[in-house]
N, C-alpha and C positions, 0 to 999 in steps of 0.2 A: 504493500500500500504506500509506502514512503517515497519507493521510485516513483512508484507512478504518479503520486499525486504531486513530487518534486519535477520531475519530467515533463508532464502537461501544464503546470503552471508555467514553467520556463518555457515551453514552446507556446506557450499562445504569448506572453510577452516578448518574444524574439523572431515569429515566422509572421511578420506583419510589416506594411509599410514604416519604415521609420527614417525620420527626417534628420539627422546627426554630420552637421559641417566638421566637426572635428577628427570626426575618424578619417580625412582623409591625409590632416600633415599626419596624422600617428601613423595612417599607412605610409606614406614619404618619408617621416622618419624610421622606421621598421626595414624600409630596401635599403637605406644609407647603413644600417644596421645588421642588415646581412650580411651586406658588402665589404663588414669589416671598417664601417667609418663612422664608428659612434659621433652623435653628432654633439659638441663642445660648444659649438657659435653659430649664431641663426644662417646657414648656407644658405635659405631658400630666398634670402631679403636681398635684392643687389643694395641696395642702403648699408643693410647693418649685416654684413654676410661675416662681419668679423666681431661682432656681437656676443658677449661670452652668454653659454645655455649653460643655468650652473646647472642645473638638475632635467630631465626629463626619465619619462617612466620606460626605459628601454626594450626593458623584458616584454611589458605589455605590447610595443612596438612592434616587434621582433615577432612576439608569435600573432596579433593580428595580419600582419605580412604574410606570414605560412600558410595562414591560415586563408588570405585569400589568393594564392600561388595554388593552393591546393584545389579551394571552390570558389574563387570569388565572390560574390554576394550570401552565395549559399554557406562556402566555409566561415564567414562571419557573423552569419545566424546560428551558426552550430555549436560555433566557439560562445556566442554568447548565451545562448542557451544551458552549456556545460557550464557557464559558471552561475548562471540564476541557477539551476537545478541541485548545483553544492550550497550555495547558500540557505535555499529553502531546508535540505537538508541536515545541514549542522543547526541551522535553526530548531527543528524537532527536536534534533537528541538534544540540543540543550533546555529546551524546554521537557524532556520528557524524566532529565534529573530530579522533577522536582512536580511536573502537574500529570493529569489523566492524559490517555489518548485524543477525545474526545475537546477538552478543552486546548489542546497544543494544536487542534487542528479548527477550531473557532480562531483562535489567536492569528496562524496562520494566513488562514482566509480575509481578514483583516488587514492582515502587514501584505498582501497581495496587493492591493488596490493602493497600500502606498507606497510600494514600489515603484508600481507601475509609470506614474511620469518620468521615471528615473531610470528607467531600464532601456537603456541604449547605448549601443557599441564604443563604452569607453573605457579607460581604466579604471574609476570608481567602482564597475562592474564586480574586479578582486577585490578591492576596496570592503565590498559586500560580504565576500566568501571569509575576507580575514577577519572581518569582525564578528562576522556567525562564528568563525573559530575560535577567537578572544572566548568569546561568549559560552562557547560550549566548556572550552578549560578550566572557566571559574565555576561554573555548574558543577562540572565535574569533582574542584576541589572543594567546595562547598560540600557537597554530600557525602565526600569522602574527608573531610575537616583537617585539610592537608595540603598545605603547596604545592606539593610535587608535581600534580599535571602540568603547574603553571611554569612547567620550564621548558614544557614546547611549543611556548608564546616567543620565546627567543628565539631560536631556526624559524617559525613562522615571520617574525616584522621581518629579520635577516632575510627573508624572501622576499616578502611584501616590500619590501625598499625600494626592490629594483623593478615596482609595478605601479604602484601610486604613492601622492606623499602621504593620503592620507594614513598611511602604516602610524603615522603621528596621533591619531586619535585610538588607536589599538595599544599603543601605548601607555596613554591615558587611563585608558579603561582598566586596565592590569594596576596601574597604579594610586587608581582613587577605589579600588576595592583592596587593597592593598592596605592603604593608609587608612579605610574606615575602620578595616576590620582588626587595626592593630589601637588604634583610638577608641574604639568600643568592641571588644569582642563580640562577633554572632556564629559564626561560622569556621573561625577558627582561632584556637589563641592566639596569644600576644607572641610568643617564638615561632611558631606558625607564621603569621603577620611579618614577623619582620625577616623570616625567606620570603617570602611573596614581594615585602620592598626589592629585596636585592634582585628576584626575577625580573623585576618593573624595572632597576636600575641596567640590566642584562639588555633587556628592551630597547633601552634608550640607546642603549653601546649599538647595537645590532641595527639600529635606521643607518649607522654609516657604512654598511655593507652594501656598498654598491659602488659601481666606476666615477660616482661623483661625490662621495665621501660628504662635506660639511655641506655640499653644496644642495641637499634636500632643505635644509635651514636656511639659509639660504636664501630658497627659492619661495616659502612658505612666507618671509618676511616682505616679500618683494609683492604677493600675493594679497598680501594683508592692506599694503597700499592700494590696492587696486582699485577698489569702490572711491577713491579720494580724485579720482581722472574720469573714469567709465561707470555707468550704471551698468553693472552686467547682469542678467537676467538671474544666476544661480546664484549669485552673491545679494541677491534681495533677500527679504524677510518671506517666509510663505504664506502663501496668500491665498484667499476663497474667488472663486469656488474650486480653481484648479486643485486646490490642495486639499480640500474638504475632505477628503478621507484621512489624512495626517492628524486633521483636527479631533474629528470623530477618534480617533485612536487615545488620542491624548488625554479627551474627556475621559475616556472607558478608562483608559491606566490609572488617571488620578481620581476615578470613583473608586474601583477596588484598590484603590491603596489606602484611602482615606477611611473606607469601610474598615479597614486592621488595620487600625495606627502603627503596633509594635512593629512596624518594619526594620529590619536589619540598617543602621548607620550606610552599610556599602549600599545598600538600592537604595536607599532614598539618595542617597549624593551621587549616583549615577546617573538616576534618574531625571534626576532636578537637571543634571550637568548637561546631559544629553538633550533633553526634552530642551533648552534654553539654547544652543546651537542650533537644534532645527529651526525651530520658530523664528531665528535670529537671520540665517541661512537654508534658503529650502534645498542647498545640493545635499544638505545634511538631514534632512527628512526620513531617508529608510535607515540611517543609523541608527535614529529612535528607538525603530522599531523590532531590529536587530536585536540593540542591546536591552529590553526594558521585558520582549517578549517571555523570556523565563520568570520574569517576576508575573506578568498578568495573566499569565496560563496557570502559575501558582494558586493564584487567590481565586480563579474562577475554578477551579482545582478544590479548593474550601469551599465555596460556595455547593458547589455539589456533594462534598461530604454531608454539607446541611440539609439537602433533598433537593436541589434542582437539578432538573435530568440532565444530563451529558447533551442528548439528541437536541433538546430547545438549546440551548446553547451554540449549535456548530449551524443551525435552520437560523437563528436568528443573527451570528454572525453572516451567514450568507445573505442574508435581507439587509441587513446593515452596509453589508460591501458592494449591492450593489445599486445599494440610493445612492451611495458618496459615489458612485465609480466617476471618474474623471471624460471618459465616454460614453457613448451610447451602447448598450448591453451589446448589440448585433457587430458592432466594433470589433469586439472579442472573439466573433467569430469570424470576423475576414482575414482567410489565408494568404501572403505575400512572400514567396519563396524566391529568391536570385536577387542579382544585383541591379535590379529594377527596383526591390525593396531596397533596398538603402540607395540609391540612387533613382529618386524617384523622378521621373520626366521634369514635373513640373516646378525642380530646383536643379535639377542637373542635366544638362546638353549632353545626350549620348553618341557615341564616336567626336568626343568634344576636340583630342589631338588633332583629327584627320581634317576636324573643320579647319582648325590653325595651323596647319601646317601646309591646307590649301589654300589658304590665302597668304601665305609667305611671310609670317606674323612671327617674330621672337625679337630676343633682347628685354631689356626691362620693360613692365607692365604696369597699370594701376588696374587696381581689382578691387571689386567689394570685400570688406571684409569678410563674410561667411564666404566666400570663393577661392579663398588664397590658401586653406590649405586642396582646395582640389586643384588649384592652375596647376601648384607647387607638384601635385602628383600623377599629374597628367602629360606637364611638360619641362618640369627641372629633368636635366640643370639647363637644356634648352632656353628656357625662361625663367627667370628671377621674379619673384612677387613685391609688392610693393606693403600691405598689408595682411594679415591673417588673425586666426582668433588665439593664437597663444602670446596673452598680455604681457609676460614678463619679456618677450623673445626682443623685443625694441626699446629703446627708452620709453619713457611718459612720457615725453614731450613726444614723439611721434605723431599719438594720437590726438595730443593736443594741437599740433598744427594743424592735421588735418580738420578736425573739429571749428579751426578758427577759420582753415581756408573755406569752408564751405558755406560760409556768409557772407564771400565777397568774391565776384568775377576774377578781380582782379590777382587776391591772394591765391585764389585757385590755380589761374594760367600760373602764377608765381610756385607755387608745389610744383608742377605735373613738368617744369623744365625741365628735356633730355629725355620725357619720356612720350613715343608718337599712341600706342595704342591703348584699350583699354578693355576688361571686364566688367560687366557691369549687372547684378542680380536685379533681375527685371519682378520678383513675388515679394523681395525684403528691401525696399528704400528705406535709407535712412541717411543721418550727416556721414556716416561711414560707407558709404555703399556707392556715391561719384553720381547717384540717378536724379536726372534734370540739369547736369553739370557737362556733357559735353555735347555741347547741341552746333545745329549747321548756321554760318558755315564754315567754323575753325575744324570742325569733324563731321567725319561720314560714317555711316553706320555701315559695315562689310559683312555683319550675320548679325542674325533677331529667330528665338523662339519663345517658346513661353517660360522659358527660364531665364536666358543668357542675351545680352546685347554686345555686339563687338562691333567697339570703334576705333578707326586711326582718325591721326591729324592729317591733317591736307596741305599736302604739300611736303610732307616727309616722305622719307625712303620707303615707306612700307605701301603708302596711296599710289595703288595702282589699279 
């Protein structure tokens, strides 16, 4: 039953159209990575090509690449499917240390739907699997009132480093169950307690296990600035109604927690901890629900020792997940198999090289930003990008010139000197995106679909 019901969850979240600009520098950076040329300085920018990259996620990289060498669209539904399907499952067994069948799969069914905006082909993906695993380890020592599982939290972040940064909040986790449980015993004593710090300290040694050593911190602090330049969309607070199932979650966790005060010091300060970074940050939203899941399958766990049936429980988590669902129920059931799904027409130009390389188009570009990592991996090192969606990759002023050129003609033509052609996302305008900014008759438009506009200047090398 675990397979399967881990299995089909992660295949209806993964074999469906999904709209994800980023996987395509990860797939760019992934062949540079094959190739044996980990990438150190932003190559893809003719601007800033000597730009230091303290940190990026390689390994993730690296096997997204293989993964689509081997199936293209298809092998990155697989891959991603494989890792929703680990996570769902370390999620049970860690909840099943401690609640019924029954209520682990209420819970479940619940943290499904707030996954779901979040489930698409990126690193956070592992992100997901590591923290089910955190999660499972301290269950594990919990019930077994002993450190010791928590020492294959260290080989785990030592992995998870060289996938995402957030291996940095897995850390945390080990270490504020750590610190609660040595400040107030529940689970384990005080010399217990303080092996578990030094596992958490193991932890911390173990994020610099990877070819960029300091440089995940680094990059994490660089990350921090980033809402001080750009509104970026996951670095907002989450918000209704897209999130309304997060919500919904939250309510239910902090009713059966409030229903048994005597909570354990380590959940309540996980909880709190956690539950205040999603809300705060909605890319942190299924970490919530990851880490808090073994507590609210616990108490709904209680609740049924009290006489509520197992069965209303898991019928009424399904009614609950799917008034919140984020789509329309029949959503769930539309199948999108190949790289049609993740390259959906209506954001991405298919045979987009063959277009540009029939019109005799390279050297430096300006691109939309959502487009710059697919030029980047369509046509480097052919063509160098001008923008893309990895913020740390440029300075901040980058984006802030651009941002300023785009309210005045003149500062514009003043950016775009040296560069004759352009990309241009015809479904996402914005100050980043160049649309309404190269009009006739300084430029001509050389291809138009419902995705893509391609323009040169006139009167350059490339207007023919």
């Amino acid at each position: 039953m675990l397979l399967v019901f881990a299995a089909a969850a992660a295949a209806v979240l993964s074999f469906r159209p999904i709209y994800e600009p980023d996987l395509w520098w990860h797939l760019a950076q992934g062949r540079e990575a094959a190739a044996g040329r980990l990438v150190h300085t932003n190559v893809f920018n003719f601007m800033y090509a000597a730009y230091p990259q303290p940190y990026t996620p390689w390994l993730f990289d690296l096997g997204a690449y293989l993964a689509w060498r081997a199936g293209e669209g298809t092998g990155i539904q697989i891959a991603q499917a494989a890792a929703l399907a680990s996570t769902f499952a370390l999620t049970f067994l860690a909840c099943r240390e401690r609640a019924a069948t029954s209520a682990t799969l209420a819970v479940l069914v619940l943290g499904f739907f707030v996954v779901e905006p979040r489930a698409v082909p990126r690193p956070h993906l592992l992100s997901f699997v590591g923290m089910a695993g955190c999660a499972f380890l301290i269950e594990t020592a919990r019930r077994r009132a002993t450190a010791a599982p928590l020492v294959w939290a260290i080989p785990l972040v030592a992995l998870w480093s060289n996938l995402h940064a957030e291996c940095v909040l897995g850390v945390m986790l080990i270490g504020l169950f750590a610190a609660a449980e040595f400040a107030r015993p529940s689970a384990l004593s005080r010399s217990e307690a303080l092996r578990a710090l030094a596992m958490a300290a193991g932890c911390g040694v173990a994020t610099l296990a990877s070819p960029y050593g300091w440089g995940l911190e680094r990059y994490l602090i660089e990350n921090w600035r980033v809402p001080q330049v750009l509104n970026i969309a996951e670095l907002r607070p989450a918000y209704l109604p897209t999130y309304r199932a997060f919500f919904i979650y939250l309510i239910v966790g902090a009713a059966l927690l409030l229903a048994r005060p005597r909570a354990a010091l380590s959940e309540v300060v996980t909880a709190l901890a956690y539950a205040a970074l999603g809300a705060r940050f909605l890319r942190f939203t299924p970490l919530v629900f990851l880490v808090t899941a073994p507590l609210v399958s616990g108490r709904l766990t209680a609740l049924m020792s009290r006489g509520l049936d197992g069965r209303a429980i898991v019928v009424t988590a399904v009614a609950a997940g799917l008034l919140t669902a984020r789509q329309p129920i029949a959503a769930f059931t539309r199948i999108a198999v190949g790289t049609q799904a993740v390259a959906p027409q209506a954001f991405f130009t298919q045979d987009f090289r063959t277009v540009v390389e029939r019109a005799g188009l390279h050297g430096p570009v300006f691109n939309s930003m959502n487009l710059g990592g697919f030029v980047a991996w369509e046509l480097y090192p052919r063509t160098q990008v001008f923008q893309d969606g990895r913020l740390q990759a440029v300075p901040a002023a980058h984006f802030v010139a651009i941002l300023k050129a785009a309210r005045s003609p003149e500062e514009w033509e003043s950016l775009l000197r040296g560069i004759d052609w352009a990309v241009i996302s015809l479904p996402r305008p914005n100050e980043l995106s160049g649309a309404g900014h190269f009009r006739e008759p300084a430029w001509r438009a050389v291809f138009d679909d419902d995705a893509i506009r391609i323009v040169v200047r006139r009167g350059s090398g490339l207007d023919r």
